[in-house]
C-alpha positions in Angstrom: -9.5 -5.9 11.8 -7.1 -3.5 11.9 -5.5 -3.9 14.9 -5.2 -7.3 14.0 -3.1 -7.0 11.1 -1.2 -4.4 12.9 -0.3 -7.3 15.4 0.4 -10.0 12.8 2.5 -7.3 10.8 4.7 -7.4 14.0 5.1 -10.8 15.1 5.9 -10.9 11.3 8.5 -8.8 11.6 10.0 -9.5 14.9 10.5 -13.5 13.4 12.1 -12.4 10.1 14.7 -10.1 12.9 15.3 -13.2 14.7 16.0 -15.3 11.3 18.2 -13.0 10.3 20.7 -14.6 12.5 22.5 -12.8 15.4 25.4 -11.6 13.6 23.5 -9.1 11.8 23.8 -6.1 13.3 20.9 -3.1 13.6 23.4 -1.5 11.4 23.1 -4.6 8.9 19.3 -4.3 8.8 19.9 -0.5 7.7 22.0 -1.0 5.6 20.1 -3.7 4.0 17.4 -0.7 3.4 19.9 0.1 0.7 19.3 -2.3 -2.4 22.9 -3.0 -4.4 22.2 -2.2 -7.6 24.4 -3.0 -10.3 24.5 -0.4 -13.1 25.1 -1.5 -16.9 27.6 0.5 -18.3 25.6 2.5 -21.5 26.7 1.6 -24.7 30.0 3.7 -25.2 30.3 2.4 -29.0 29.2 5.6 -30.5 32.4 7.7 -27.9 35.4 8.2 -29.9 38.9 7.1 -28.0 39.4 11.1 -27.4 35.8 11.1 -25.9 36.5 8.0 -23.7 39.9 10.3 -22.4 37.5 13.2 -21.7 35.0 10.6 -19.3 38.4 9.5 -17.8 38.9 13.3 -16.6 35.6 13.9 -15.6 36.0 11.1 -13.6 38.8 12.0 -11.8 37.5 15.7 -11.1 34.1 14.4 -10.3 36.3 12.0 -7.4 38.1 15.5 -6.1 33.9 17.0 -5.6 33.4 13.9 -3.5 36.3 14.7 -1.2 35.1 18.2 -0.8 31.6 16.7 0.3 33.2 14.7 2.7 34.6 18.3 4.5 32.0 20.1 3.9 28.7 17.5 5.1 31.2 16.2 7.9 34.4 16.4 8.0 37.4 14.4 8.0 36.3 11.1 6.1 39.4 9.2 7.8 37.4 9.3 11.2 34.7 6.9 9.2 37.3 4.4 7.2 39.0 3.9 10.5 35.8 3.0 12.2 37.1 -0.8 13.9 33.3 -2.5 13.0 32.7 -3.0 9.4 29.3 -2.3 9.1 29.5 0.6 10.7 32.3 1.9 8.2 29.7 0.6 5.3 27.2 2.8 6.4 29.0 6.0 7.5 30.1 5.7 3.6 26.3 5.0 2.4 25.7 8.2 4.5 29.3 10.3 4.1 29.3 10.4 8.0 27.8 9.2 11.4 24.2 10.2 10.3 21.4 8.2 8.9 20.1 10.1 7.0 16.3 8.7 7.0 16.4 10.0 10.9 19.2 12.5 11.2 20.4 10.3 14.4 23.9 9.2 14.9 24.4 5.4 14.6 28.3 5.8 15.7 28.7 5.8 19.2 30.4 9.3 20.4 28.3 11.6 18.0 25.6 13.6 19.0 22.0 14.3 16.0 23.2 16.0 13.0 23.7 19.6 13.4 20.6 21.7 11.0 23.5 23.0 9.4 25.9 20.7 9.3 29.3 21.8 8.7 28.5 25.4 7.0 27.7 26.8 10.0 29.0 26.8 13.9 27.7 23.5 15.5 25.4 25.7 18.0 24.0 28.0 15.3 20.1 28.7 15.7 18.6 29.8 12.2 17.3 32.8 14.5 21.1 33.7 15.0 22.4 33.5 11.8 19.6 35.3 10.3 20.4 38.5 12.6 24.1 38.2 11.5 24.8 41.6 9.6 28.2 40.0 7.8 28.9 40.8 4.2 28.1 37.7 1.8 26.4 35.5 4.7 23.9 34.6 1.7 25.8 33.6 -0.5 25.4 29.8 -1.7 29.2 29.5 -1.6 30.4 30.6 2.3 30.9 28.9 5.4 29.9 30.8 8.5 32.9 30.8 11.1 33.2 31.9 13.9 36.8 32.6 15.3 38.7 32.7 19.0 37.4 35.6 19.9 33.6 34.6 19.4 33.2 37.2 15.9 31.9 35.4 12.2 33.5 35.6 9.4 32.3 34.5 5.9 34.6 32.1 3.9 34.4 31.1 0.2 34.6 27.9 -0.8 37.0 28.7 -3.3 39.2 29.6 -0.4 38.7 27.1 2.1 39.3 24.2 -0.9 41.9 25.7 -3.0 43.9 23.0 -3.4 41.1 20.6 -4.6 39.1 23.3 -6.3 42.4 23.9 -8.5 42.7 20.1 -9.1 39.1 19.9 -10.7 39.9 23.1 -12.7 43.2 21.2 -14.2 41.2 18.1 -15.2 38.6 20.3 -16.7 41.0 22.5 -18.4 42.9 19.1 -19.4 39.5 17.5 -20.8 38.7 21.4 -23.2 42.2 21.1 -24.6 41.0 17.7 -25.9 37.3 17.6 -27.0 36.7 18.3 -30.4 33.5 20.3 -29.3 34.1 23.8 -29.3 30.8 24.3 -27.0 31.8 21.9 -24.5 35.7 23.6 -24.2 33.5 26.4 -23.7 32.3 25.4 -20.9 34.8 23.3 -19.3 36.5 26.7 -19.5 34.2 28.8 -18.3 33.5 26.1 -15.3 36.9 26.1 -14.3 37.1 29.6 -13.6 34.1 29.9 -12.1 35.1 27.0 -9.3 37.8 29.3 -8.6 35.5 32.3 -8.2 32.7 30.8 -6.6 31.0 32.8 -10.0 29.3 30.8 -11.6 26.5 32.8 -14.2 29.1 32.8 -17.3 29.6 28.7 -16.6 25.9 28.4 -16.6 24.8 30.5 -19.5 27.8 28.0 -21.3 26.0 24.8 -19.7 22.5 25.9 -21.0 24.3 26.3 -24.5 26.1 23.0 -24.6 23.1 21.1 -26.3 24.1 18.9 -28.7 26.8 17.3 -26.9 26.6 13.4 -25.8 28.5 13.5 -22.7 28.4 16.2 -20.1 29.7 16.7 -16.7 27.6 18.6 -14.1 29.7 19.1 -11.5 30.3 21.7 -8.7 28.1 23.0 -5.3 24.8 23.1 -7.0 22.1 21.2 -4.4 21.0 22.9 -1.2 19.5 19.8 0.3 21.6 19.7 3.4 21.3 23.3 4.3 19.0 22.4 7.1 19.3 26.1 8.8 18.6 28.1 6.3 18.6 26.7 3.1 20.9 28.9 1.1 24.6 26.8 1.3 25.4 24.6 -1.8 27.1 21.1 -1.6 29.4 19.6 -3.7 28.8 16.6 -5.8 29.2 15.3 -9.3 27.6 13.6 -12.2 29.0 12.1 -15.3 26.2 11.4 -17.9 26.0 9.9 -21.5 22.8 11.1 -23.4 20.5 9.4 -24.7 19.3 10.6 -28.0 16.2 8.9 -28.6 14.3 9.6 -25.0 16.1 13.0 -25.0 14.1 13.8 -28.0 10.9 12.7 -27.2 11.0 14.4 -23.9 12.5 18.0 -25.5 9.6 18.9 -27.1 7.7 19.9 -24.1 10.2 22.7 -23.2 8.2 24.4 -26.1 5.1 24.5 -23.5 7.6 25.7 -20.3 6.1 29.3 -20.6 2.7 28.1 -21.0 3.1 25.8 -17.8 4.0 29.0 -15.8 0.9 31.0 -16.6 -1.9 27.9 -16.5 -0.8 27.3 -12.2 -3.2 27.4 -10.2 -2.8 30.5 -7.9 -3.2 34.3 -8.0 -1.8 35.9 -11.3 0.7 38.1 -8.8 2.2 34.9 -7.8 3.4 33.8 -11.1 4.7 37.1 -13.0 8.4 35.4 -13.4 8.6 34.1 -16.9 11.1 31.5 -17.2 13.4 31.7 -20.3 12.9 30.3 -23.5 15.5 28.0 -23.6 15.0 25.6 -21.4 15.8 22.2 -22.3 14.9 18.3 -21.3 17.4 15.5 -21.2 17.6 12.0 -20.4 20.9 10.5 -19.4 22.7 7.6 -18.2 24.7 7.9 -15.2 28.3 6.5 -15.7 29.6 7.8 -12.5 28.2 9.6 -9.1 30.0 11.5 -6.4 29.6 13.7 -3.7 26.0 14.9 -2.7 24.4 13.2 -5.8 25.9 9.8 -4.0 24.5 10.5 -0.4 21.8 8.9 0.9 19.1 8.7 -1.3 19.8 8.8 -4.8 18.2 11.5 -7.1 16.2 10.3 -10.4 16.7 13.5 -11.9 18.0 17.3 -11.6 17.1 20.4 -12.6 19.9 23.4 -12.9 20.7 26.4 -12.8 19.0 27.7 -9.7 20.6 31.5 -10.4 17.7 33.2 -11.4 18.9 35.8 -13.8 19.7 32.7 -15.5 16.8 31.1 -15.6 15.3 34.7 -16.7 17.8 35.1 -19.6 18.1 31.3 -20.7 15.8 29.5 -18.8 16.5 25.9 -17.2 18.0 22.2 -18.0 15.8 19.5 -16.5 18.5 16.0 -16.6 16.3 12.5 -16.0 18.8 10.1 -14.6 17.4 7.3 -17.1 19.5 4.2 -15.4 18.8 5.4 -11.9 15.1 6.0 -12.6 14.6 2.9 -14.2 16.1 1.0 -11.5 13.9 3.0 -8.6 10.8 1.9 -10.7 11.8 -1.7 -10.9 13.0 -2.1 -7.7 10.5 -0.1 -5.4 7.9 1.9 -7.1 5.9 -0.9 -9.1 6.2 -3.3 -6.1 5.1 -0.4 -4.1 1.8 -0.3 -6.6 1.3 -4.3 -6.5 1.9 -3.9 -2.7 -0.8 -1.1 -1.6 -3.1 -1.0 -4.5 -5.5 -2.8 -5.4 -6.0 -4.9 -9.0 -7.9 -1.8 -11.2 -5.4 0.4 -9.8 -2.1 -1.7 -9.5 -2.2 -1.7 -13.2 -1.8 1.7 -13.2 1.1 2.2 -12.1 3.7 2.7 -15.1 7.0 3.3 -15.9 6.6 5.8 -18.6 4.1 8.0 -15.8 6.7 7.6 -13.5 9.5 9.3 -16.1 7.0 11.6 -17.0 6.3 12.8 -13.2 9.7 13.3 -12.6 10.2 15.3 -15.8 7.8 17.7 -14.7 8.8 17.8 -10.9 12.0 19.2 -12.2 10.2 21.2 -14.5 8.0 23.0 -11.6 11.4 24.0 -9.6 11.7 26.3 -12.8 8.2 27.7 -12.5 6.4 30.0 -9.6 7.7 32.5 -7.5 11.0 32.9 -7.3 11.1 36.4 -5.0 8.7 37.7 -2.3 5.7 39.5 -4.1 7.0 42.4 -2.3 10.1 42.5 -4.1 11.4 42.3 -1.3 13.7 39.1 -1.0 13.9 35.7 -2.5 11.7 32.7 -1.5 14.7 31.3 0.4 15.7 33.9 2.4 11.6 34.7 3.2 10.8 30.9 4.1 14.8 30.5 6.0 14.9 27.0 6.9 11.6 25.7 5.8 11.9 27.0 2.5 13.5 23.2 1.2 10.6 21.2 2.6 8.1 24.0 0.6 10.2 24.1 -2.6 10.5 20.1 -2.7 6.6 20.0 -1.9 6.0 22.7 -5.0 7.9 20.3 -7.1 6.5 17.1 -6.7 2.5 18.4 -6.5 2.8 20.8 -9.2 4.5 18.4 -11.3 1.8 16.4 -10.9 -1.0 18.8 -11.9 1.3 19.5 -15.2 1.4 16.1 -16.2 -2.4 15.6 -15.8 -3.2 19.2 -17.3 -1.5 17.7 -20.3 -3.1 14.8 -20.6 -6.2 16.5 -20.8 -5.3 19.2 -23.2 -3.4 15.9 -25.6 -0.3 17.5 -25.1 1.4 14.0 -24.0 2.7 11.5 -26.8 3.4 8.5 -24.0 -0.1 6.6 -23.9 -0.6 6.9 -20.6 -3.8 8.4 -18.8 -4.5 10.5 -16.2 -5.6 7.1 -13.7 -1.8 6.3 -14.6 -0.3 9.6 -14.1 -2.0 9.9 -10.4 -1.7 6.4 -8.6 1.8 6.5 -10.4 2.5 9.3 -8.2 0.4 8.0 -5.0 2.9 4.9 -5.1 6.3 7.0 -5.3 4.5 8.9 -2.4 4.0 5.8 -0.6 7.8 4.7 -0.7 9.4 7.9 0.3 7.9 7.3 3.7 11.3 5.3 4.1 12.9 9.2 3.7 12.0 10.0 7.5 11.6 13.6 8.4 14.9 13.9 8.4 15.4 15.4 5.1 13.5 18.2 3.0 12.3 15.7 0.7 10.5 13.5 3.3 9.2 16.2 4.9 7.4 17.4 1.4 6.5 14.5 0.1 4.5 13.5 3.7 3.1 17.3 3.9 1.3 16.0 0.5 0.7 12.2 1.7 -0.9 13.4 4.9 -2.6 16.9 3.3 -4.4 14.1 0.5 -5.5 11.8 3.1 -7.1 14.6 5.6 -9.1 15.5 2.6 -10.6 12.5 1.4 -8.7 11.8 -1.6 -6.8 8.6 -0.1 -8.3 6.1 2.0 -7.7 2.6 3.4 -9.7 -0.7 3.4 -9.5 -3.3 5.9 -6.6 -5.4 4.1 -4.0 -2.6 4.2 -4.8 -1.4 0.5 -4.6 2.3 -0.4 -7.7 3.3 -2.2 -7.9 6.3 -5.1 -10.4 8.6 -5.6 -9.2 10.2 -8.6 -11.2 13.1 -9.1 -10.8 14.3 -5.4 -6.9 13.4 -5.6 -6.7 15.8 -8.8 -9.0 18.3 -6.7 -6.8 18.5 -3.6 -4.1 18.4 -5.1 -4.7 21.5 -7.3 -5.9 23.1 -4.1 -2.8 22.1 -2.6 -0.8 23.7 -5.2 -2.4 26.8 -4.6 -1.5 26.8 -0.7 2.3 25.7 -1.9 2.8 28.7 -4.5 1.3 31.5 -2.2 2.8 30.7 0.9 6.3 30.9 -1.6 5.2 34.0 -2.8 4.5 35.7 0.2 7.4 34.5 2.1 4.6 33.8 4.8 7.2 32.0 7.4 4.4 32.1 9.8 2.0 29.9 8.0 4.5 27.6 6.4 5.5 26.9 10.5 2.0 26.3 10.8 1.1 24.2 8.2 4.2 21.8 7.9 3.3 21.1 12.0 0.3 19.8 11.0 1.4 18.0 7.5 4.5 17.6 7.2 4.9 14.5 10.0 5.4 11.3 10.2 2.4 9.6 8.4 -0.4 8.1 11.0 0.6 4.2 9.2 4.4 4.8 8.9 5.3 1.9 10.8 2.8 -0.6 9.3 3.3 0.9 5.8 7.4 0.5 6.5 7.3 -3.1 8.2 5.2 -4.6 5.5 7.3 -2.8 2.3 10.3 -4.6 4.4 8.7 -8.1 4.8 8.2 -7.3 1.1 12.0 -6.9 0.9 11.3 -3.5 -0.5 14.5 -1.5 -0.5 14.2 2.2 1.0 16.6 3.5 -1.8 19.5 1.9 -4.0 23.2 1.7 -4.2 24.8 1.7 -7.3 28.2 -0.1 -8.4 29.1 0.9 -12.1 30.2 -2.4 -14.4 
């Protein structure tokens, strides 16, 4: 039966290729993975006309981060716009270069696979080689690695090798303080633009954390380390403008009350959780009027949790931002056709948009909680786990922020009437449609170490007509054991076992290509695009 659908699956899709038309190009087809989504602009009615100006600068310093990107992902972003076909200029600017991202190959002819590092490191840089460099500040988040003529590194700040740019950002934000009527906000527009200067960023965070009650805000600045591919540690530009809103933003705050409580109730060794998180960390939910930079590459993030300094999070603790357009328009688009795709009718019904918001609070949430140095003492998780440490940290998130949500819903702590059937095949299907991510990326790599860890134990199976079945109290199980494996190996910086394990989990799942063929015969989008009204 099986092998039966599998054929029908690709006769299936070899005859919607061939309807397509010959114009469209295996470039078109990818970039059709790419669903254009429209964004509704948030009602602005409550944003006085000096607010409005302030959106207007954030704008145009958020548009300065994404030409920063550009040099630091790639390079020079002309190379792309004069690209003679067109589709292959649309998709070098889906992906900010000559990489598809799902794959890290090149699709433009004349480029060879992404470099691990791309372009914070020497092209030929092994992650063995740069972590025997003895060179003052090589850790930092906020260097590039050179090397000169006569074959020696050098470590350059950010701040230096985008001075012009970084002191164009710093005048919008300076402009937009001497404006806003919010003395907390000109605090930290301040603050910011000095630290973008200094490549310093704690007093600009500890401001961030105490901007609150504003409704606009501006994160903005090298803050992911998604692309750091070597060795995990280099930051990449990118920029958000968001508008609050008020009512979800309240009914999601109240859980930062239970942060501290989260930390101490994971399920690990009590030496693997002694960092205690600070008390005041926060939950929003916000619209996105405007994305640049690395929050506008590739796959788009639902939702973001800063600052990742850790005396920070010590002193003040963390901000976890949902992206309440952007997730909204993931779970319309691809997660609950994902669910009516794969499951079947008792568990299709289960999948839910307000389990969907609630997973992704508490994935951002668990970034915040476990280990965040060696139980040695002896360095942090990144520099003990090098270049697997993204795929481990982006595996924590998503599995512990699962077992938080459903270790809620036990204990009543959850207002959204939602149950724990909802809060687990919710997750299964966002599982299921980040297959599209490839193993290119940290992200795809953690989220198929969990697929492929839940379905060697038992707690996901397959029927003869392609459906995903749940066992929900074996999902929870494994999952929680899974947890477990995540937050030690973190802990004890055990490089050697996290090599081990992601060879075995984090691959390619056994149905990719069946799963990905029918969620395209589906016309199931990979990820979105967004165009702002």
């Amino acid at each position: 039966m099986k092998t039966a659908r599998i054929i029908i699956l690709s006769a299936a899709a070899a005859l919607l290729c061939s309807c397509a038309g010959d114009k469209k190009t295996d470039v078109d087809r990818q970039i059709a993975e790419y669903a254009q989504i429209k964004i509704a602009t948030p009602d602005l009615s409550g944003i006085t006309d000096n607010g409005k100006e302030v959106l207007n600068l954030y704008r145009f310093a958020a548009d300065i981060a994404d030409g920063i990107y550009w040099k630091q992902y790639f390079g020079d972003k002309s190379e792309m716009e004069g690209l003679s076909r067109r589709d292959l200029r649309e998709f070098a600017m889906i992906n900010y270069g000559p990489w598809n991202r799902i794959d890290g190959k090149p699709f433009v002819e004349g480029y060879g696979e992404r470099p691990e590092g791309v372009g914070f490191y020497p092209a030929s840089m092994t992650a063995r080689e740069f972590a025997s460099l003895e060179l003052p500040d090589k850790d930092s988040p906020y260097t590039f690695i050179r090397r000169g003529e006569d074959g020696g590194y050098s470590a350059v700040w950010f701040h230096d090798e985008f001075a012009p740019e970084v002191e164009k950002i710093a005048h919008y934000l300076t402009a937009a303080a001497d404006i806003t009527i919010k003395e907390d906000v000109r605090e930290y527009l301040n603050k910011k633009a000095v630290a973008l200067t200094t490549d310093d960023y704690y007093d600009s965070d500890i401001a961030w954390l105490e901007m609150d009650d504003s409704k606009m805000d501006l994160v903005i600045g090298p803050n992911e380390t998604n692309d750091d591919q070597l060795a995990g540690l280099k930051r990449s530009y990118g920029a958000l403008v968001l508008l609050k809103d008020l009512k979800k933003t309240e009914l999601l705050n109240k859980y930062t009350a239970l942060i501290p409580g989260l930390q101490k109730n994971l399920p690990c060794e009590e030496s693997y959780k002694t960092f205690q998180p600070g008390s005041s960390s926060n939950i929003f939910v916000c619209d996105v009027l405007y994305d640049a930079g690395s929050y506008n590459a590739g796959i788009k993030e639902i939702a973001i949790n800063l600052p990742y300094d850790k005396r920070v999070q010590e002193e003040k603790g963390t901000r976890t931002i949902i992206l309440g357009n952007i997730l909204d328009a993931k779970f319309s688009h691809i997660i609950a056709p994902v669910g009516n795709l794969f499951f079947q009718d008792e568990d299709r019904g289960c999948v839910d948009r307000d389990a969907f918001r609630l997973n992704i609070a508490f994935r951002e949430v668990a970034h915040g909680l476990g280990a965040k140095t060696t139980v040695d003492g002896s360095q942090s998780v990144e520099q003990a786990l090098g270049s697997h440490a993204l795929t481990w940290e982006e595996a924590k998130a998503n599995a512990v922020g699962n077992f938080l949500l459903c270790s809620l819903i036990d204990n009543h702590d959850v207002d959204a009437i939602i149950t724990k059937k909802s809060a687990v095949a919710t997750f299964v299907a966002s599982l299921l449609r980040s297959q599209r991510y490839g193993m290119a990326e940290a992200l795809g790599r953690g989220n198929a170490m969990i697929l492929n860890y839940l379905i060697s134990n038992g707690a996901l199976s397959r029927n003869n007509a392609g459906k995903y079945l749940i066992d929900y109290p074996r999902t929870e199980k494994v999952l929680s054991d899974l947890c477990g494996i995540i937050l030690r190996t973190q802990a004890e910086g055990d490089v050697a076992f996290a090599e081990k394990f992601e060879a075995q989990y984090a691959t390619t799942p056994a149905a990719y290509e069946e799963d990905r063929t029918m969620m395209r015969l589906e016309n199931i989008p990979a990820d979105i695009r967004l165009s702002y009204e």
